[in-house]
C-alpha positions as a Python dict, from the first residue, in 0.01 Angstrom:
ca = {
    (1, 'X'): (0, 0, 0),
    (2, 'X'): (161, -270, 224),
    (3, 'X'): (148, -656, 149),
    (4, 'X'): (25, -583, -215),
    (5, 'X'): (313, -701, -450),
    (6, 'X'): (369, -554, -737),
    (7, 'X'): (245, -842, -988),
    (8, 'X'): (-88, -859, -847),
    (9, 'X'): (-360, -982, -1035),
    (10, 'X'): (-613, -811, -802),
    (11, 'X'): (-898, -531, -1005),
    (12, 'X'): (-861, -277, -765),
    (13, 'X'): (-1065, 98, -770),
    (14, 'X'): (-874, 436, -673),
    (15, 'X'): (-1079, 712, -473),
    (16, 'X'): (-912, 974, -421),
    (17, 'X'): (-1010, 1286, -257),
    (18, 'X'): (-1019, 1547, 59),
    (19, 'X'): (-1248, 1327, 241),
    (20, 'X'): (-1305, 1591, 501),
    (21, 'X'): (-1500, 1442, 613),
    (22, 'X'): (-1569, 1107, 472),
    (23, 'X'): (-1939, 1018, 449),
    (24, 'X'): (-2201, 819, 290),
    (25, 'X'): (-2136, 909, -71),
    (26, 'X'): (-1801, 777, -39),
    (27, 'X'): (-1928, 456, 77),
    (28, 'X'): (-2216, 410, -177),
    (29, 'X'): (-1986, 531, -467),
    (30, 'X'): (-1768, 279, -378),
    (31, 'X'): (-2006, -35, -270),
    (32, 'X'): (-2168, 57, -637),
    (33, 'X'): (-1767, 59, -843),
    (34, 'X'): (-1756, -290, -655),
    (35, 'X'): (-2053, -403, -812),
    (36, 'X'): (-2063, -262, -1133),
    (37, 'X'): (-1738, -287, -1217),
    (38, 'X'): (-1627, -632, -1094),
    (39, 'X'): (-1373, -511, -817),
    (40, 'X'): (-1179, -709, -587),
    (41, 'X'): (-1070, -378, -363),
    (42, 'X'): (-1165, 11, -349),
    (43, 'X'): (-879, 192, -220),
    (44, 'X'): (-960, 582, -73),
    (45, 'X'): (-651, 795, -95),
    (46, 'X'): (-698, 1067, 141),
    (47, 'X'): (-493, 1382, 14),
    (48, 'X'): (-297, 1537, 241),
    (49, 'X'): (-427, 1833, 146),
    (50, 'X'): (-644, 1920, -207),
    (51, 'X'): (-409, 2182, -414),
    (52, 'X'): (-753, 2274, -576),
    (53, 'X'): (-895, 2372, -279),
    (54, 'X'): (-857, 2623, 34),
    (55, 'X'): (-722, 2470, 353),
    (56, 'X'): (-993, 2633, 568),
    (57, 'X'): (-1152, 2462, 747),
    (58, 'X'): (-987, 2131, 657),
    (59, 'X'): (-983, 1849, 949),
    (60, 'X'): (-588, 1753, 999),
    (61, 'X'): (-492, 1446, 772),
    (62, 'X'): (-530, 1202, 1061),
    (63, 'X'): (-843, 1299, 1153),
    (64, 'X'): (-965, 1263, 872),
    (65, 'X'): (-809, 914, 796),
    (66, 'X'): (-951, 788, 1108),
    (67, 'X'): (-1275, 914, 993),
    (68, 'X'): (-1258, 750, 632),
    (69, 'X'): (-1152, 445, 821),
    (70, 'X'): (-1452, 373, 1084),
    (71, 'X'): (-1686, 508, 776),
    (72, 'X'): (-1552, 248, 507),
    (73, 'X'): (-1680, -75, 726),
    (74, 'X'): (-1626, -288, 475),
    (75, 'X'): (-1304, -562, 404),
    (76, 'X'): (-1287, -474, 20),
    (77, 'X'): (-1227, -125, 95),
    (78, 'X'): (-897, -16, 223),
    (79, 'X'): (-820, 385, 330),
    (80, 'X'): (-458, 520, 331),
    (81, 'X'): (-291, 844, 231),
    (82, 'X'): (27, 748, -1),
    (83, 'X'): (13, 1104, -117),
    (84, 'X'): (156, 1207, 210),
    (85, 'X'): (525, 920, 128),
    (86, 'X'): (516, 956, -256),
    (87, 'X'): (527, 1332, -191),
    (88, 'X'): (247, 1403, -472),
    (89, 'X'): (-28, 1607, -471),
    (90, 'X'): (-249, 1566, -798),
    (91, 'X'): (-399, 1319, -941),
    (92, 'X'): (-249, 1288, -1237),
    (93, 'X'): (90, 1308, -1039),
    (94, 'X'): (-23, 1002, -822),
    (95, 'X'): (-96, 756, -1148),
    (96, 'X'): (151, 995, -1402),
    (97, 'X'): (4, 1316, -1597),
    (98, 'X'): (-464, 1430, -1813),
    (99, 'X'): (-359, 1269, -2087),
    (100, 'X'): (-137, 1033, -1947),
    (101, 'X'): (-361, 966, -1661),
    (102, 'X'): (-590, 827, -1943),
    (103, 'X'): (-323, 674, -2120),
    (104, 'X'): (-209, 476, -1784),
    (105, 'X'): (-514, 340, -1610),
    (106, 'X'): (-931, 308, -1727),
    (107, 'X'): (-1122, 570, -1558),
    (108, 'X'): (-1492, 491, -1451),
    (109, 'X'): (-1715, 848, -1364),
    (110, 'X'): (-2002, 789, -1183),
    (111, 'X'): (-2317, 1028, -1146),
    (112, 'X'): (-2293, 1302, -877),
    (113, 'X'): (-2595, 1560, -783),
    (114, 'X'): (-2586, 1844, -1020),
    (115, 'X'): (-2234, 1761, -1223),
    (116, 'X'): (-2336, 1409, -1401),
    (117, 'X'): (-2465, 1503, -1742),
    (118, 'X'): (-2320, 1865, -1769),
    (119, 'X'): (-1942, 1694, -1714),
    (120, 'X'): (-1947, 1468, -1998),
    (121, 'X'): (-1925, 1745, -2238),
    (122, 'X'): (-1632, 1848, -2098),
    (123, 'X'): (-1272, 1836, -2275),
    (124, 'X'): (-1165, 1566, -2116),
    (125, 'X'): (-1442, 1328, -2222),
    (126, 'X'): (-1515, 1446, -2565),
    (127, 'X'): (-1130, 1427, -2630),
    (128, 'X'): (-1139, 997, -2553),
    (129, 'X'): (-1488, 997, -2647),
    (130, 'X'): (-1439, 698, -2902),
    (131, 'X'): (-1268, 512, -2559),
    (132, 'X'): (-1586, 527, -2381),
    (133, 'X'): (-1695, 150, -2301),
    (134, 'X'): (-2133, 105, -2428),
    (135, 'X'): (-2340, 50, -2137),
    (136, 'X'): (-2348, -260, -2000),
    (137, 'X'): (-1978, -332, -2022),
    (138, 'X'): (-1869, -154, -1758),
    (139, 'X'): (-1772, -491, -1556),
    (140, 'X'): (-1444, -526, -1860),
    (141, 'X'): (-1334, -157, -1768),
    (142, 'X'): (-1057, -264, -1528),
    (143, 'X'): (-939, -522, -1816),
    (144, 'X'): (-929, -299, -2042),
    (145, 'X'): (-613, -174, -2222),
    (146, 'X'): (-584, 204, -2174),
    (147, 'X'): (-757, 473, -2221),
    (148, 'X'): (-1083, 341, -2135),
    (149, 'X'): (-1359, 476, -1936),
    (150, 'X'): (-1714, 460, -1863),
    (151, 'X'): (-1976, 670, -1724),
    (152, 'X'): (-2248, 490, -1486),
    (153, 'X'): (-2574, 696, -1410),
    (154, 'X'): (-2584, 478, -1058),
    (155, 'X'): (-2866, 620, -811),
    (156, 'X'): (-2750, 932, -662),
    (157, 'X'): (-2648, 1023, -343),
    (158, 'X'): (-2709, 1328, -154),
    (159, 'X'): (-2433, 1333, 85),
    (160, 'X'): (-2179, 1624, 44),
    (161, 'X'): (-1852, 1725, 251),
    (162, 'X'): (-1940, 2051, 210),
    (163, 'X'): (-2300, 2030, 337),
    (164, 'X'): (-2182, 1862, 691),
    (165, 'X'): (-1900, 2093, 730),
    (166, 'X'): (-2205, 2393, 704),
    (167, 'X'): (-2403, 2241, 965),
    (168, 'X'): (-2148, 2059, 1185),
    (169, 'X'): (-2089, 2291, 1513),
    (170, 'X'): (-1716, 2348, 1586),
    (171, 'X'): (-1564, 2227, 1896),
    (172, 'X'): (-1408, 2543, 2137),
    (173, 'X'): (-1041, 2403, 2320),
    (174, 'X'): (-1259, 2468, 2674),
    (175, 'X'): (-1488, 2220, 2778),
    (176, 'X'): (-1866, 2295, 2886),
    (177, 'X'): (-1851, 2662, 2677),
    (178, 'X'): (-2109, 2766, 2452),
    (179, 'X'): (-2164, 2666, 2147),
    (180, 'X'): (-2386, 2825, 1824),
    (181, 'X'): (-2348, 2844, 1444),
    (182, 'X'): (-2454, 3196, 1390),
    (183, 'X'): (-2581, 3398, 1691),
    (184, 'X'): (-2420, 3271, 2044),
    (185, 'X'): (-2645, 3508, 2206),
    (186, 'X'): (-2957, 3335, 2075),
    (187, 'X'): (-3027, 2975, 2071),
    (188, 'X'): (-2707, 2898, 2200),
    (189, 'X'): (-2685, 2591, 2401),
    (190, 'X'): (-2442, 2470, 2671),
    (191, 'X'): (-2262, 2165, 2603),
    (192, 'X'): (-2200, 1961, 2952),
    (193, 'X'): (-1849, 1903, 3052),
    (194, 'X'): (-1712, 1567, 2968),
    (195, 'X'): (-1301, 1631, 3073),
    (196, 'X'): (-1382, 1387, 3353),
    (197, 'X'): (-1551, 1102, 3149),
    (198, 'X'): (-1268, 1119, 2903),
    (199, 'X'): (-1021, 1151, 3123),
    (200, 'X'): (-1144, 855, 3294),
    (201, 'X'): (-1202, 651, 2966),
    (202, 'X'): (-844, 733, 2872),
    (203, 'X'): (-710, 571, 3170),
    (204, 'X'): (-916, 294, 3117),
    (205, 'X'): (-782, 270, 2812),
    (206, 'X'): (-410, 291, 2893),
    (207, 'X'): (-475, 7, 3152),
    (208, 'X'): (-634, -227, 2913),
    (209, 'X'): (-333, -227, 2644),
    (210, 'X'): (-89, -241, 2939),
    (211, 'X'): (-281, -525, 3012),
    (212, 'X'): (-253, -731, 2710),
    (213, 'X'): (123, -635, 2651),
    (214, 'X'): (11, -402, 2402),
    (215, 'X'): (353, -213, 2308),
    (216, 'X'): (466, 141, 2195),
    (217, 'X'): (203, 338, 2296),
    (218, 'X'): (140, 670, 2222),
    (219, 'X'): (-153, 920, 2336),
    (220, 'X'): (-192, 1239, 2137),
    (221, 'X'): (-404, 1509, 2264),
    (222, 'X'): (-681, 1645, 2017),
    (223, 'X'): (-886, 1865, 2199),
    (224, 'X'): (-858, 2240, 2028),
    (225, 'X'): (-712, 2015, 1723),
    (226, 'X'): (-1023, 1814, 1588),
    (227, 'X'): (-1355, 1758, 1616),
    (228, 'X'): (-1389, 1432, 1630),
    (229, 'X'): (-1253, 1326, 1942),
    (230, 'X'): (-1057, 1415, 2298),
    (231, 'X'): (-792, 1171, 2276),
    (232, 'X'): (-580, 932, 1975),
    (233, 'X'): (-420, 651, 2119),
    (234, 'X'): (-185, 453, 1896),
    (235, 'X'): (-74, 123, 1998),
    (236, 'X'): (91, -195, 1857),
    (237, 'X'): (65, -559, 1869),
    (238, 'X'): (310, -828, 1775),
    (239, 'X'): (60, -1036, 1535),
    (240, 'X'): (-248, -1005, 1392),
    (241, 'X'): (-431, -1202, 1691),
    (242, 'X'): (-313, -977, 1939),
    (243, 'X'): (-405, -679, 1747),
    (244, 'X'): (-757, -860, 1708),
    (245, 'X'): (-742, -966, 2124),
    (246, 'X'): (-653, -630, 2232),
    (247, 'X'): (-900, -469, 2029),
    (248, 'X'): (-1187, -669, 2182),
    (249, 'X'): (-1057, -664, 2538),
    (250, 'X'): (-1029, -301, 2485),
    (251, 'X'): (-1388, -291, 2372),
    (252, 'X'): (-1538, -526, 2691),
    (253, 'X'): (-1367, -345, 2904),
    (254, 'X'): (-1495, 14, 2814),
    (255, 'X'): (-1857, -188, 2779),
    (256, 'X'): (-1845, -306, 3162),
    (257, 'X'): (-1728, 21, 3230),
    (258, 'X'): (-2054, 171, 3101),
    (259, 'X'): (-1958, 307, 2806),
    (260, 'X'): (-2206, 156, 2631),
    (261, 'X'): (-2144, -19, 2288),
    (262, 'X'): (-1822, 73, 2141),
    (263, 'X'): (-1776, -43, 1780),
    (264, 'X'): (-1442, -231, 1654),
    (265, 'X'): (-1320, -192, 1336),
    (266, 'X'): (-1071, -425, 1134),
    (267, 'X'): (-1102, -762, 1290),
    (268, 'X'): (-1121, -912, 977),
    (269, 'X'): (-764, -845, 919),
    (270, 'X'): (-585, -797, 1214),
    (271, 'X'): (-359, -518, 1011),
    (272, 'X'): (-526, -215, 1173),
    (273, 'X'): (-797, -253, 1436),
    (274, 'X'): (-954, 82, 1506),
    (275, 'X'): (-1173, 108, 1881),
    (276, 'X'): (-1398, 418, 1868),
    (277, 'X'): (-1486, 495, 2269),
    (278, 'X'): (-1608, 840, 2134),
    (279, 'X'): (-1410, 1072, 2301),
    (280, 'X'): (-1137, 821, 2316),
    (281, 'X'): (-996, 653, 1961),
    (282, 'X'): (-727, 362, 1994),
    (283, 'X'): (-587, 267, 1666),
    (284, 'X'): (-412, -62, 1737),
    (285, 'X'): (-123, -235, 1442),
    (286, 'X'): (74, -470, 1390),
    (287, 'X'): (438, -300, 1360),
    (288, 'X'): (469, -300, 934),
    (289, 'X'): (88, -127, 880),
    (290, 'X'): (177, 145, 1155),
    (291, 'X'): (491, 198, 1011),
    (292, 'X'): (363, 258, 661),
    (293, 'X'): (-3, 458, 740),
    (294, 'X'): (278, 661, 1048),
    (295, 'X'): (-41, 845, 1212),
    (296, 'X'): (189, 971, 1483),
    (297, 'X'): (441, 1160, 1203),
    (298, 'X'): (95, 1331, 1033),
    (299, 'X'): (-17, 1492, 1380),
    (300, 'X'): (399, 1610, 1421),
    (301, 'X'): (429, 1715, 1080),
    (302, 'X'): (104, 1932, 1111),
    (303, 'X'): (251, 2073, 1424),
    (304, 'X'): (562, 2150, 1296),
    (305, 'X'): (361, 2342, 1012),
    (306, 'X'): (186, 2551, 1253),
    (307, 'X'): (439, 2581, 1546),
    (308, 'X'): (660, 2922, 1494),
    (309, 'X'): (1002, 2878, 1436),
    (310, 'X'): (1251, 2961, 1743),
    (311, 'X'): (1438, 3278, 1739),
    (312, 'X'): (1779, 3276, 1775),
    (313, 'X'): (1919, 3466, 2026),
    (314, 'X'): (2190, 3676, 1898),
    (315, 'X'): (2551, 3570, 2085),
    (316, 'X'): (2684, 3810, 2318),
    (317, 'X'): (3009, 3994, 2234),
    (318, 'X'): (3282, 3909, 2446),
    (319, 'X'): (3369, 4201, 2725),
    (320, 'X'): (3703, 4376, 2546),
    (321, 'X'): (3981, 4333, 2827),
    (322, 'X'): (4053, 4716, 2973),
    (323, 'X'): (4403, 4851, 2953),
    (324, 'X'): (4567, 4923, 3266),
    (325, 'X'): (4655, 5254, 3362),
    (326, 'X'): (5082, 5337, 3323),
    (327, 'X'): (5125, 5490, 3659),
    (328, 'X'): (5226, 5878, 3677),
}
């Protein structure tokens, strides 16, 4: 994670998951390790994609970063994907191996609908069951020497991934088309067109960073890609002010525009600010943070995964001279 150093003294969580897409339970899981635990920072690590599960129906990594990032709205919790550099994919890969993973950093479980009770007498806990902290000292987990681990019966939320995915309707790649879960010739309903008002907020957009000197900017088209929005623009700024300036300019702008209220994300920072117009996302960083989270290599290296390989074109031989004819 940039600008953490590698002696910090910081109590920092781990979330790690799909996150597609990030929601409410996230949050409150991670407002309650915070609490309970005596936290300084909850990190999410969005996996680039869960080996344990099917990619069907999975959002593309940025999407789904983007997602995790306007959801977290909170300064103590950062969102990344380090997966995607370290080249790992498990958990146990990510921190080092079950075992190990207990052996290398205290684990806090917290209570989920319908797995809390049932998972503790699973292997894993009953095998470190004489490591598990009494209730009531969960706030010494993170100083703990490992393995260590609690269990916190915190009040339960109902939010699940897989429960939005089954209700959210999928967006077609043509605007103003109909759209319906099960039966499109009943209770269908026709979304309006909105190519023009996006199109429109898009240039507004462009004109505002090229207004405040914003530089390197890049504008990826998500329609037929993701659900979550029309248009990704990526931006930078030389300091964390400007980030913060262009951000709100950006955010007036599309206001007086008519756009209504547009929320801003990250101005506590200045690292990252994130503008959600709706149909039109600007992610705005200072050079190092853009470098490092590299939203614009995600969306090419999910291209290049889906994007058939040329075929080469076999060489033509060349033409054999003919022999001339000896005369008779």
């Amino acid at each position: 994670m940039p600008d953490v150093p590698r002696d910090t003294t910081r109590r920092i969580g781990l979330l790690g998951g799909s996150f597609n897409p990030a929601h409410d339970g996230h949050r409150h899981i991670s407002l309650e390790a915070l609490r309970r635990l005596g936290l300084d920072e909850v990190w999410w690590l969005v996996s680039p994609q869960n080996p344990l599960k099917s990619d069907d129906g999975m959002e593309p990594l940025p999407s789904r970063v983007a997602r995790a990032r306007q959801l977290s709205r909170h300064p103590r919790i950062r969102v990344g994907a380090p997966e995607l550099l370290l080249g790992t994919r498990y958990t146990l890969d990510t921190v080092r191996g079950w075992r190990e993973l207990f052996a290398a950093i205290p684990i806090a479980a917290f209570a989920r609908p319908g797995w809390s009770y049932p998972a503790l007498a699973a292997v894993a806990p009953r095998a470190f069951a004489r490591h598990r902290l009494a209730a009531g000292q969960e706030r010494t987990l993170a100083s703990c020497e490992p393995p260590a681990w609690c269990f916190i019966p915190s009040r339960l939320d109902s939010h699940s991934a897989t429960a939005i995915r089954a209700v959210r309707p999928r967006r077609t790649t043509r605007k103003g088309t109909t759209i319906s879960d099960h039966n499109p010739a009943k209770g269908a309903r026709q979304l309006p067109d909105r190519s023009k008002a996006s199109n429109a907020m898009l240039a507004l957009a462009r004109h505002s960073l090229e207004e405040d000197k914003a530089e390197n900017v890049v504008v990826i088209d998500l329609k037929g890609k993701s659900a979550f929005a029309d248009y990704m623009v990526i931006a930078s700024g030389r300091s964390n002010r400007q980030v913060v300036a262009i951000g709100e300019h950006l955010a007036d702008r599309l206001k007086q525009a008519g756009h209504g209220y547009i929320p801003v994300e990250g101005k506590q920072t200045g690292d990252w600010v994130l503008v959600d117009g709706g149909d039109v996302v600007v992610h705005i960083f200072r050079p190092e943070p853009r470098a490092f989270y590299a939203l614009e290599k995600m969306w090419a290296l999910e291209e290049e995964a889906t994007e058939p390989k040329p075929v080469k074109a076999k060489a033509a031989r060349p033409a054999r001279p003919r022999r001339a004819k000896k005369p008779a």
